[in-house]
Z-matrix of the N, CA and C atoms (Angstrom, degrees):
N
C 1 1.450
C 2 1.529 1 110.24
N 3 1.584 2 115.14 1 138.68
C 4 0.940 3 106.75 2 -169.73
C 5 1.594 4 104.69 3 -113.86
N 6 1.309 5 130.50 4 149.88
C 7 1.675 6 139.22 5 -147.69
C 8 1.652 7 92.41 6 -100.84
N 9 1.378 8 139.59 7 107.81
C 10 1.409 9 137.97 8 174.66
C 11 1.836 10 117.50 9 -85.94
N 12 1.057 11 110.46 10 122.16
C 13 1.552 12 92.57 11 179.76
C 14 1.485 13 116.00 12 -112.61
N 15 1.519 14 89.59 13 115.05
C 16 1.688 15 111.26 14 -169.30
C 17 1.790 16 114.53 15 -85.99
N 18 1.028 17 99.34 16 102.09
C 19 1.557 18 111.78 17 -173.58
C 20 1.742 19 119.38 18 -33.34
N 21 1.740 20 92.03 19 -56.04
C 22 1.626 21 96.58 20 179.99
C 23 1.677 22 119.26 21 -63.98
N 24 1.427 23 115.67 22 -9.91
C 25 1.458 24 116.44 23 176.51
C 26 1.554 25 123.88 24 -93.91
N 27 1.654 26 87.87 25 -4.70
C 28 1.637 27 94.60 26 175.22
C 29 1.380 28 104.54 27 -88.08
N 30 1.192 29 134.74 28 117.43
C 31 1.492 30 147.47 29 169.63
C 32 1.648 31 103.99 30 -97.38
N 33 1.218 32 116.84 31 131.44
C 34 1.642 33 137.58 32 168.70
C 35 0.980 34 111.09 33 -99.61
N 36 1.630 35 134.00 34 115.33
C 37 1.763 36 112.68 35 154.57
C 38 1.610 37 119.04 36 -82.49
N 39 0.954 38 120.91 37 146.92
C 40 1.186 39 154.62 38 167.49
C 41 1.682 40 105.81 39 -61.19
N 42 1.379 41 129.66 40 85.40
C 43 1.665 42 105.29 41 179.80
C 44 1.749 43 105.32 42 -100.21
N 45 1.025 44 83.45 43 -160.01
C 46 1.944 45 98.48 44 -166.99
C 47 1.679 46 99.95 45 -119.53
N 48 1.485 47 87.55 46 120.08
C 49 1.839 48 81.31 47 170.12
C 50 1.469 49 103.95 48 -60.42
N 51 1.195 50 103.63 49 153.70
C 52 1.521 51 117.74 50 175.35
C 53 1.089 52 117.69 51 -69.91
N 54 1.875 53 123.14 52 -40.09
C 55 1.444 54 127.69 53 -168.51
C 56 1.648 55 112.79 54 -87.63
N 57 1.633 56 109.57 55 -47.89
C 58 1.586 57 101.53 56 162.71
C 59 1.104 58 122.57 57 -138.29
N 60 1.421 59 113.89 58 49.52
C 61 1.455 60 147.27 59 159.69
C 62 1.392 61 97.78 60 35.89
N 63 1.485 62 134.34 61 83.64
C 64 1.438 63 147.09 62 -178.78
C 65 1.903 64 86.64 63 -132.76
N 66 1.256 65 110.51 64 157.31
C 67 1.026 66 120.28 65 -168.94
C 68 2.061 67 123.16 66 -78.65
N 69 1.002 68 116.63 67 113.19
C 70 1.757 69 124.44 68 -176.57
C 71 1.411 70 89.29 69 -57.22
N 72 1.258 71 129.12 70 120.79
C 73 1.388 72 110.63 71 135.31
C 74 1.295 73 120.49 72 -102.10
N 75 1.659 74 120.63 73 164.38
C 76 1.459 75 127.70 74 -144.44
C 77 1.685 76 93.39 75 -79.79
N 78 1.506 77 118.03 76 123.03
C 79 1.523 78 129.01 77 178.98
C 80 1.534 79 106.73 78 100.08
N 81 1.572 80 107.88 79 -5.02
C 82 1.672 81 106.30 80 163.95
C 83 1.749 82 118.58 81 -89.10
N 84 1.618 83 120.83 82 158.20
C 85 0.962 84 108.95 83 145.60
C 86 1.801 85 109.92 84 62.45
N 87 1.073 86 115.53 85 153.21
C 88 1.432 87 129.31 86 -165.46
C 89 1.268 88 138.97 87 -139.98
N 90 1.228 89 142.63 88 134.66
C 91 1.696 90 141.15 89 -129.28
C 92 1.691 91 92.26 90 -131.95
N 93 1.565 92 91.44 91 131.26
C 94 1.210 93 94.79 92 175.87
C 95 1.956 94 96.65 93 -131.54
N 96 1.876 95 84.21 94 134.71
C 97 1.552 96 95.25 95 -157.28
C 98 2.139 97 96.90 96 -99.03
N 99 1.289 98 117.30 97 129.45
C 100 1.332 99 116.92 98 -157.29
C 101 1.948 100 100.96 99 -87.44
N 102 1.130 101 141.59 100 -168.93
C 103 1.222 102 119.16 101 -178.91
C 104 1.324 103 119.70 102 -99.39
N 105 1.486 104 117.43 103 -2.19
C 106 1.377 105 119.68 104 163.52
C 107 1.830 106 107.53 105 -99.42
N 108 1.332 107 118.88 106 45.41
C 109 0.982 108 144.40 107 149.24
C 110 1.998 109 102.50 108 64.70
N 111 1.398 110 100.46 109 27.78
C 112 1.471 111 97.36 110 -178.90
C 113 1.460 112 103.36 111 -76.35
N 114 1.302 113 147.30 112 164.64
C 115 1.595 114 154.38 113 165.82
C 116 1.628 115 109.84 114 -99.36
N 117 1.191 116 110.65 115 147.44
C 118 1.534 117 107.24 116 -172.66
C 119 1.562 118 86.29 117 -148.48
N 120 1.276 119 124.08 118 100.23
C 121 1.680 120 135.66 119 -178.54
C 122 1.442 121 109.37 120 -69.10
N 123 1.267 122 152.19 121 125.56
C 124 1.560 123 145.48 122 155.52
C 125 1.396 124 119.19 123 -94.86
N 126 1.442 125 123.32 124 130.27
C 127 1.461 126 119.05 125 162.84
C 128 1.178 127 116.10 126 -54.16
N 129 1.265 128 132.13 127 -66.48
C 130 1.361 129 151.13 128 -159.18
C 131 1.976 130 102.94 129 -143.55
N 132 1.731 131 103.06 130 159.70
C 133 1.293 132 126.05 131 -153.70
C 134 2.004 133 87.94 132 -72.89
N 135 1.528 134 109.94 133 -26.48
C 136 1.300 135 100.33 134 -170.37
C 137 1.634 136 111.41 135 -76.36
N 138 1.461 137 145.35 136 0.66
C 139 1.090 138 150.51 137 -94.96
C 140 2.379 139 71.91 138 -170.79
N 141 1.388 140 93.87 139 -67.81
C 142 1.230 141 108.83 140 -175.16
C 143 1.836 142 127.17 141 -55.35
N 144 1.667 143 87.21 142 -40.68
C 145 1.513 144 112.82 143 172.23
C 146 2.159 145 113.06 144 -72.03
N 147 1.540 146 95.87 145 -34.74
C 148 1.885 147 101.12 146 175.50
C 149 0.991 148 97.50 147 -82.20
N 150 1.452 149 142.72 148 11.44
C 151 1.593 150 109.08 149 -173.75
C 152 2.185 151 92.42 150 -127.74
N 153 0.728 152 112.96 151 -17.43
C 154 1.793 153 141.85 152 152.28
C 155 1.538 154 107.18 153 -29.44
N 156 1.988 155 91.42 154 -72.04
C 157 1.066 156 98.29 155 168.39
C 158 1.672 157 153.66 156 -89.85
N 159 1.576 158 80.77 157 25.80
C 160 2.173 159 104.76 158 -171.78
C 161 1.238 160 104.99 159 67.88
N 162 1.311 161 152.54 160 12.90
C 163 1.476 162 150.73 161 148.55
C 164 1.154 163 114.73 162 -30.37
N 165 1.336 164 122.94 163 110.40
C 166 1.483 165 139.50 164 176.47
C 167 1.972 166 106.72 165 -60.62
N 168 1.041 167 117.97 166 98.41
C 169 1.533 168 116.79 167 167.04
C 170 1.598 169 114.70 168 -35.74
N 171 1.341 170 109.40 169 -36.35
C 172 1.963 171 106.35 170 179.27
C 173 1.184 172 111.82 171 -71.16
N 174 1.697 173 114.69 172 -17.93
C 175 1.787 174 110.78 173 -171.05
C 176 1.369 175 106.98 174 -106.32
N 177 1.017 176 120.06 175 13.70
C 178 1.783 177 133.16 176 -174.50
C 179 1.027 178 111.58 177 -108.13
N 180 1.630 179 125.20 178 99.37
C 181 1.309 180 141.35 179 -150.77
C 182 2.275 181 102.63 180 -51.40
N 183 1.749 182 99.61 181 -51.06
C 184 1.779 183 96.15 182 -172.15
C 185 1.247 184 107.72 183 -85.61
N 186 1.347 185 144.32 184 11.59
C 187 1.664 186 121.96 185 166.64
C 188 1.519 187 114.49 186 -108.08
N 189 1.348 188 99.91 187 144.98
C 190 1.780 189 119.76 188 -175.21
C 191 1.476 190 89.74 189 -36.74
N 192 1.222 191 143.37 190 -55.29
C 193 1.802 192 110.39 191 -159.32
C 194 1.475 193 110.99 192 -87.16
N 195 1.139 194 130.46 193 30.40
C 196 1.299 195 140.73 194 130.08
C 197 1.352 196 130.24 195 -78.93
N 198 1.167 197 111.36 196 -48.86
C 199 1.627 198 117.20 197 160.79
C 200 1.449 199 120.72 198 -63.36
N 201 0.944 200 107.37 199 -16.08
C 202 1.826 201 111.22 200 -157.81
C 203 2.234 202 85.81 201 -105.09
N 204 1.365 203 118.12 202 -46.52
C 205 1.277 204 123.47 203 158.97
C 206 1.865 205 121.25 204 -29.55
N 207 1.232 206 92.21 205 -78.93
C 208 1.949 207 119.67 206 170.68
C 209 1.269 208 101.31 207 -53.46
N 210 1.609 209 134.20 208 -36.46
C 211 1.305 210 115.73 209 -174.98
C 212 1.813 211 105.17 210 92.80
N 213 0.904 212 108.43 211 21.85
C 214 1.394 213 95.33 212 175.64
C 215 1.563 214 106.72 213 -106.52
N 216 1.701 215 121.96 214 13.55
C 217 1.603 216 116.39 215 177.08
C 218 1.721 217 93.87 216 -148.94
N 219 1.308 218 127.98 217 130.47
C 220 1.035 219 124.87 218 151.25
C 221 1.574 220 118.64 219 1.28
N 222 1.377 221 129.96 220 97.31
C 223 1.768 222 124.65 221 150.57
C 224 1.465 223 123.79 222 -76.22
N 225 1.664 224 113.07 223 -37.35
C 226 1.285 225 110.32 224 -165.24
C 227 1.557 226 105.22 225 -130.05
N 228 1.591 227 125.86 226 106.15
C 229 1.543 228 129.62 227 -174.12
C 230 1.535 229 101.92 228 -148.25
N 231 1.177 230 117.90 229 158.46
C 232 1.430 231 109.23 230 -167.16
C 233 1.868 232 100.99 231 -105.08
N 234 1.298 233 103.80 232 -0.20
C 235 1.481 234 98.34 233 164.99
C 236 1.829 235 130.35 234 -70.92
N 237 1.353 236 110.67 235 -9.22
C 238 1.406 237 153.84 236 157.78
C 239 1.427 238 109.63 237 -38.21
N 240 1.476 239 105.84 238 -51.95
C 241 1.414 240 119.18 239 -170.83
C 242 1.291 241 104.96 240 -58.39
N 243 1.255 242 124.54 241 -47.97
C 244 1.645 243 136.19 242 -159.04
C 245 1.849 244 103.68 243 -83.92
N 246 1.612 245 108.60 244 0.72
C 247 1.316 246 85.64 245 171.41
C 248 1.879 247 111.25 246 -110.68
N 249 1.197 248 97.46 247 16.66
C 250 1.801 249 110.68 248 175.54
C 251 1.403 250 107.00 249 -73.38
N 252 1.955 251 95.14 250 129.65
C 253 1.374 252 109.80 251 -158.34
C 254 1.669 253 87.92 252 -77.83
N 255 1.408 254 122.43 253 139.74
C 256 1.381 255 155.42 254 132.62
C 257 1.834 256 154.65 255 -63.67
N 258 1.506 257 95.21 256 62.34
C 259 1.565 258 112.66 257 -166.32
C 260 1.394 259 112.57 258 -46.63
N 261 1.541 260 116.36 259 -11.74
C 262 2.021 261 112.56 260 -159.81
C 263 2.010 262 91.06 261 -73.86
N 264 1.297 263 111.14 262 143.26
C 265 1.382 264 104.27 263 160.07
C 266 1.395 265 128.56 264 -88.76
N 267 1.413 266 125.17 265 118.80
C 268 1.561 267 112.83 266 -169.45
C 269 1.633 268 99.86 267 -108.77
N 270 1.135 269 102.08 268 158.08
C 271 1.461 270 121.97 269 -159.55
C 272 1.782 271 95.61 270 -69.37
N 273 1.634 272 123.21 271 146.09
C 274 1.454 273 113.82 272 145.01
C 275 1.629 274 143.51 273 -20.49
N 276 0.681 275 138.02 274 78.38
C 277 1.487 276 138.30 275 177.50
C 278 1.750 277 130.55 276 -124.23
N 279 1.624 278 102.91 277 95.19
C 280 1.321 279 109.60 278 -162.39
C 281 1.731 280 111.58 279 -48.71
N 282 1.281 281 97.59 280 -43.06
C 283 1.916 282 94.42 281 -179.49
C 284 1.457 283 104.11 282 -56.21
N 285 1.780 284 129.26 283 -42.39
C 286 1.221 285 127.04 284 -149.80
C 287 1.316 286 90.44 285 -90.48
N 288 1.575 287 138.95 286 -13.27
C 289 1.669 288 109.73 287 159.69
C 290 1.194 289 114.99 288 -75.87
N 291 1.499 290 132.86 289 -63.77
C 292 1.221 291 136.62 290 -176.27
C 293 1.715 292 111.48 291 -23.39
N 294 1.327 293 97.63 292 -50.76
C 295 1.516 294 99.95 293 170.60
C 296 1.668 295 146.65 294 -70.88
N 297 1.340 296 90.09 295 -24.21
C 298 1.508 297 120.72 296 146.47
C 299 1.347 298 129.59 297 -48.94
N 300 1.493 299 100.94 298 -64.86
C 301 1.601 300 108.54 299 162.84
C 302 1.220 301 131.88 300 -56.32
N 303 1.676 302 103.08 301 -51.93
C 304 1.250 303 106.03 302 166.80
C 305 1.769 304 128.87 303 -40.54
N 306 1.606 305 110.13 304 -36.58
C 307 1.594 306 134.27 305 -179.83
C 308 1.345 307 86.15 306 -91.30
N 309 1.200 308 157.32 307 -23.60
C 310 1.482 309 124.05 308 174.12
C 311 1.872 310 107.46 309 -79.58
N 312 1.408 311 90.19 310 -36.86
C 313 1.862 312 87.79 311 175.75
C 314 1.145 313 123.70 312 -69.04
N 315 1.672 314 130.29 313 -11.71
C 316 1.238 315 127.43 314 145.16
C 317 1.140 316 145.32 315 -59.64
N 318 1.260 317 95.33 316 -42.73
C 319 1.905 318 116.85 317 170.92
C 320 1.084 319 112.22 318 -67.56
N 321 1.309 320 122.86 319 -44.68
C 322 1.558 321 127.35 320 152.71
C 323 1.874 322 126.28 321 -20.47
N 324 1.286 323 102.97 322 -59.72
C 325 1.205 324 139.91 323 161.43
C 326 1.727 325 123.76 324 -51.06
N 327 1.257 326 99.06 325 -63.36
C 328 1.324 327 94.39 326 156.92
C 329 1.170 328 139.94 327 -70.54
N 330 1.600 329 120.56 328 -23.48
C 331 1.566 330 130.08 329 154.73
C 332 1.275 331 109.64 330 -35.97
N 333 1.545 332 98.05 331 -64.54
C 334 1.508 333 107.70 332 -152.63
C 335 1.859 334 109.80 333 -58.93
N 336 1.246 335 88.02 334 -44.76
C 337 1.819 336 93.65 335 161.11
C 338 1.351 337 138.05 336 -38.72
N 339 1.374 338 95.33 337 -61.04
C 340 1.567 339 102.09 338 157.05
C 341 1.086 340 133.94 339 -85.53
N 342 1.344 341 124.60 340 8.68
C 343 1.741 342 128.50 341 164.44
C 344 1.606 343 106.32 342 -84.12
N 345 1.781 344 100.53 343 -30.15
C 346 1.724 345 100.46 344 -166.98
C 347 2.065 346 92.83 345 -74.54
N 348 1.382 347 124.25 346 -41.98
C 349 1.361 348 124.08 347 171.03
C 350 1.238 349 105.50 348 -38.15
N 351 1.225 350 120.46 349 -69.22
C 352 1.158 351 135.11 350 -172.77
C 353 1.279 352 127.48 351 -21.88
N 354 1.238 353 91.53 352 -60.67
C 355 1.732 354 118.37 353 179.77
C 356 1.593 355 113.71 354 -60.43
N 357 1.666 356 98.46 355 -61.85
C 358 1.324 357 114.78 356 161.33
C 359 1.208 358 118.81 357 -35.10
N 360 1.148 359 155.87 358 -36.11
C 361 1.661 360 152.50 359 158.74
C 362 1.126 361 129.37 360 -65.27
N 363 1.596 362 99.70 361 -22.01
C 364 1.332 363 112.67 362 -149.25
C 365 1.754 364 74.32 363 -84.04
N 366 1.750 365 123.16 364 -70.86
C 367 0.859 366 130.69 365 161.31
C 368 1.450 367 139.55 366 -19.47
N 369 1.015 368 109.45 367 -39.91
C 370 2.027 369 115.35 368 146.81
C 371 1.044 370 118.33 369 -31.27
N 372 1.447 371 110.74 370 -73.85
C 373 1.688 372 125.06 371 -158.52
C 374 1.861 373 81.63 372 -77.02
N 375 1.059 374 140.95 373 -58.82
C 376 1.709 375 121.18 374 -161.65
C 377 1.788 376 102.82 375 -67.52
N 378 1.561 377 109.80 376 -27.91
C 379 1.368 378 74.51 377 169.40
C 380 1.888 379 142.52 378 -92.69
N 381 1.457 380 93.48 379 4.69
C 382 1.507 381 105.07 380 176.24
C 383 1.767 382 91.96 381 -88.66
N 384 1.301 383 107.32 382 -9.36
C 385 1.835 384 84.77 383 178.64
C 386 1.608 385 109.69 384 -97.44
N 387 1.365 386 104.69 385 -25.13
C 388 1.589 387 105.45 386 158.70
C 389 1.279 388 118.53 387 -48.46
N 390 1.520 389 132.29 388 -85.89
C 391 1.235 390 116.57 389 148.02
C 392 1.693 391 126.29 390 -5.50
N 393 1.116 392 133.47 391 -63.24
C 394 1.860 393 99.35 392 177.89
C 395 1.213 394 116.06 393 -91.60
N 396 1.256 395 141.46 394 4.73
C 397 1.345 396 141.46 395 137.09
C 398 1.273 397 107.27 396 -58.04
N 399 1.415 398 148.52 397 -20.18
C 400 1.319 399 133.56 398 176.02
C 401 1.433 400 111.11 399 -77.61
N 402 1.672 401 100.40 400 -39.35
C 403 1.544 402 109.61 401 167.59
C 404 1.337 403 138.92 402 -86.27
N 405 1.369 404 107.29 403 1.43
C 406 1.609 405 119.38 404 152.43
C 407 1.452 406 113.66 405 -75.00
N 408 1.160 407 110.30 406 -42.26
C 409 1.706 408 128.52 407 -174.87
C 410 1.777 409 96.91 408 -58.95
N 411 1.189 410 124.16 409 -65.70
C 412 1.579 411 156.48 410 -175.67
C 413 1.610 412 106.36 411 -38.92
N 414 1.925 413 95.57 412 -47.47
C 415 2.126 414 102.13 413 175.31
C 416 1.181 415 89.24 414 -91.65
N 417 1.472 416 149.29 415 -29.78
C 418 1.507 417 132.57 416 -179.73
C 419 1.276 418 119.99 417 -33.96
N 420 1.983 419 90.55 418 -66.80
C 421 1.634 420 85.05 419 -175.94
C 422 1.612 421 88.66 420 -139.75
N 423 1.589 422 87.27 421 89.49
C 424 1.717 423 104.25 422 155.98
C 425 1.493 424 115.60 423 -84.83
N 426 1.277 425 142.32 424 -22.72
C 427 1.454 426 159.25 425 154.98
C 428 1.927 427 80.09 426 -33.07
N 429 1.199 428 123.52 427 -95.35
C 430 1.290 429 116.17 428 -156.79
C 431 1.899 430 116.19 429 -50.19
N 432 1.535 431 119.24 430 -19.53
C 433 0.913 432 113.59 431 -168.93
C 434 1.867 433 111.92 432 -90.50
N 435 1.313 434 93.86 433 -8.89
C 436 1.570 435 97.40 434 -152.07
C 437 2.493 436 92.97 435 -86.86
N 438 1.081 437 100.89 436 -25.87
C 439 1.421 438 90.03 437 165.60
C 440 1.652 439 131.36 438 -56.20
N 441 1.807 440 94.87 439 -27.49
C 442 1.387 441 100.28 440 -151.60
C 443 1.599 442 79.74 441 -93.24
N 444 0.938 443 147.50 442 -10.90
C 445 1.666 444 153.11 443 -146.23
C 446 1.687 445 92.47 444 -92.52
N 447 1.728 446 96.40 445 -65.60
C 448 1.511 447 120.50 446 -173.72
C 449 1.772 448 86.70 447 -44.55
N 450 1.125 449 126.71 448 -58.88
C 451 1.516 450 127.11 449 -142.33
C 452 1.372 451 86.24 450 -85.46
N 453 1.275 452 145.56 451 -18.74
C 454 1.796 453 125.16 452 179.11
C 455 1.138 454 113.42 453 -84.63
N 456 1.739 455 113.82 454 -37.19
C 457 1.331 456 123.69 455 177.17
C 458 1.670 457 106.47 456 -58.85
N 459 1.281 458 145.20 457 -32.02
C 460 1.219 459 149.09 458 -175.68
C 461 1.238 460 105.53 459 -85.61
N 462 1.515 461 143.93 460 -35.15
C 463 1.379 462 147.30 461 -172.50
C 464 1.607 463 81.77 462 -77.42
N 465 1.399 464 114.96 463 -50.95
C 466 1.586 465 102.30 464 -157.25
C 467 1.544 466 112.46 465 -70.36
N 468 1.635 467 125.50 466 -34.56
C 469 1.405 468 122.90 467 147.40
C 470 1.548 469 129.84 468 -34.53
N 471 1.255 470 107.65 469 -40.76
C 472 1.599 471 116.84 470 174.14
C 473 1.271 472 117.68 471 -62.41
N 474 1.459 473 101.94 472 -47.07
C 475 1.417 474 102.89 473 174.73
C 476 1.687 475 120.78 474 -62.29
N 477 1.559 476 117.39 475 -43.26
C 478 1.199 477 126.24 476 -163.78
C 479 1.563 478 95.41 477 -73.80
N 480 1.161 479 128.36 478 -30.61
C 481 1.722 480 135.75 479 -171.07
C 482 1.776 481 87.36 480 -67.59
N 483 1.292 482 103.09 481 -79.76
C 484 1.596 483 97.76 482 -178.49
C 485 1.353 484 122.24 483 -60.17
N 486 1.442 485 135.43 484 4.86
C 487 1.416 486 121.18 485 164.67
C 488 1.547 487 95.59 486 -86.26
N 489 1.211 488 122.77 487 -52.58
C 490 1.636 489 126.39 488 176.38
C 491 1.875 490 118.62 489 -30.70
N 492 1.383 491 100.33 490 -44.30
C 493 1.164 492 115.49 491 -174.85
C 494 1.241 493 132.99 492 -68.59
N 495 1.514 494 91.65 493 -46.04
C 496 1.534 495 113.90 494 147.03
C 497 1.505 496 137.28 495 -46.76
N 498 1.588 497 107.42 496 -60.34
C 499 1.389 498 114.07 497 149.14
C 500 1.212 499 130.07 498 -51.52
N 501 1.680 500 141.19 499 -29.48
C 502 1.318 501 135.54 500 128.34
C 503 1.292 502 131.99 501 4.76
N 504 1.762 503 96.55 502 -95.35
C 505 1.414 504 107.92 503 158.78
C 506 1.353 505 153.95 504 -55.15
N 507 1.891 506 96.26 505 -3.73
C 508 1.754 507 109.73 506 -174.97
C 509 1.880 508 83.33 507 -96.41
N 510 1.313 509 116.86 508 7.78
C 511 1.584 510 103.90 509 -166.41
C 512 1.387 511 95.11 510 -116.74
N 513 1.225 512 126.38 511 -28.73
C 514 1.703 513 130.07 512 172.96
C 515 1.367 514 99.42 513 -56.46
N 516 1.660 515 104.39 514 -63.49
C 517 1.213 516 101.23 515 -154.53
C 518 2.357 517 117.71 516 -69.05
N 519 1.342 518 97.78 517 -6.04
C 520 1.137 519 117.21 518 177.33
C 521 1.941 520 108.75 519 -93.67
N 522 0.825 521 97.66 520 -26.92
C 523 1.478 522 97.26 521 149.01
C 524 1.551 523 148.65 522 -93.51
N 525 1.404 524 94.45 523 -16.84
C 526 1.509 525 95.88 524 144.57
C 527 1.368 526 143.63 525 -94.92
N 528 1.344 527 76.49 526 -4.40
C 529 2.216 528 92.75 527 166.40
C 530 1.768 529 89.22 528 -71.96
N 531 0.879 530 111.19 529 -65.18
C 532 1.317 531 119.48 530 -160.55
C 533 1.590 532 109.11 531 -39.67
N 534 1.308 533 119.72 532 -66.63
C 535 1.258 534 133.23 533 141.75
C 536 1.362 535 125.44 534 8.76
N 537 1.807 536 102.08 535 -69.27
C 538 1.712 537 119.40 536 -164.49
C 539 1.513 538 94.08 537 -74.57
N 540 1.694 539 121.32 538 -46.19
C 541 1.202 540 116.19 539 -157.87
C 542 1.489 541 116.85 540 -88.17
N 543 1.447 542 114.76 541 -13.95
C 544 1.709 543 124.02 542 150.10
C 545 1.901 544 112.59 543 -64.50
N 546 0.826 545 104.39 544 -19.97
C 547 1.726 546 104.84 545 177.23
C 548 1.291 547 117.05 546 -94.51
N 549 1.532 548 98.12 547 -44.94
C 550 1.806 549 109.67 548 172.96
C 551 2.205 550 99.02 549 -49.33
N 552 1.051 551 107.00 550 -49.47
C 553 1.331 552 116.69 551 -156.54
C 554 1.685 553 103.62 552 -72.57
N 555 1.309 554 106.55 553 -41.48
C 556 1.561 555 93.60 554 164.59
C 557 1.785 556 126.44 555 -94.73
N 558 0.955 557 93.38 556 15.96
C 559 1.691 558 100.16 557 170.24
C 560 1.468 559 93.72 558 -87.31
N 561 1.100 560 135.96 559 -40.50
C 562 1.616 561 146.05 560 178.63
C 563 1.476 562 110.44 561 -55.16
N 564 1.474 563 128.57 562 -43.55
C 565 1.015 564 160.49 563 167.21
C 566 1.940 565 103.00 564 -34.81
């Protein structure tokens, strides 16, 4: 008998690095097993090298439980629930994947919705605080700003003197056309 290897029955999981929980894929990255046989998965050697060195994942400026800590990513949503790993074995059932999938591509969907809200609020409040940090910064050092002010306001007089001036002369000279061609017309006369 010969052993066939059927692609669609091979299933891969996907795990979570442990240190900044970005996704293992199967032949990435490397597991280090502790002696009471717990598993600790790594994306990459740098991930492998902070956790070596007892580096707290919440105080490490690039992994999700720093962000998720600070509040800058969703911590608590109930779409969360649906990504808890599940040891029970359930039997084959073509309707009950389709439908599965179908409910993971929603939830999907709805994450993404509420991460983009999310953000969006978050982004409100930093940008009205940008704004008065620009204007604390702005009375700090108004001494440096107030030369360059003096000097636009004077370019911008220069300019308005010479657009005026200009317009002047497009009005002389349109009045003496005017002039030549009322005289031209009664010399004809």
């Amino acid at each position: 008998p010969t052993l066939r290897y059927n692609r669609q029955s091979c299933i891969m999981r996907i795990e979570k690095c442990y240190f900044c929980s970005s996704p293992c894929y199967p032949g990435h990255g490397m597991v280090f097993v502790r002696n009471d046989s717990k598993q600790f998965r790594f994306c990459r050697s740098k991930c492998h090298r902070n956790f070596n060195k007892k580096r707290n994942p919440r105080k490490v400026a690039w992994t999700k439980a720093y962000r998720k800590t600070r509040g800058k990513e969703m911590a608590v949503d109930s779409t969360f629930d649906f990504e808890k790993r599940r040891n029970r074995p359930v039997k084959y059932d073509r309707d009950l994947m389709t439908k599965t999938i179908l409910a993971m591509k929603r939830v999907d969907q709805v994450r993404q919705e509420r991460e983009k809200r999310f953000f969006e609020n978050r982004m409100q409040d930093a940008k009205a605080e940008k704004k008065m940090q620009a204007r604390v910064e702005i009375e700090k050092s108004i001494e440096l700003l107030a030369p360059a002010v003096a000097k636009r306001e004077e370019v911008m007089r220069n300019v308005i003197d010479s657009a005026k001036q200009r317009i002047a002369a497009r009005k002389k000279t349109a009045t003496r056309l005017t002039v030549k061609s009322a005289g031209d017309s009664m010399q004809e006369d």
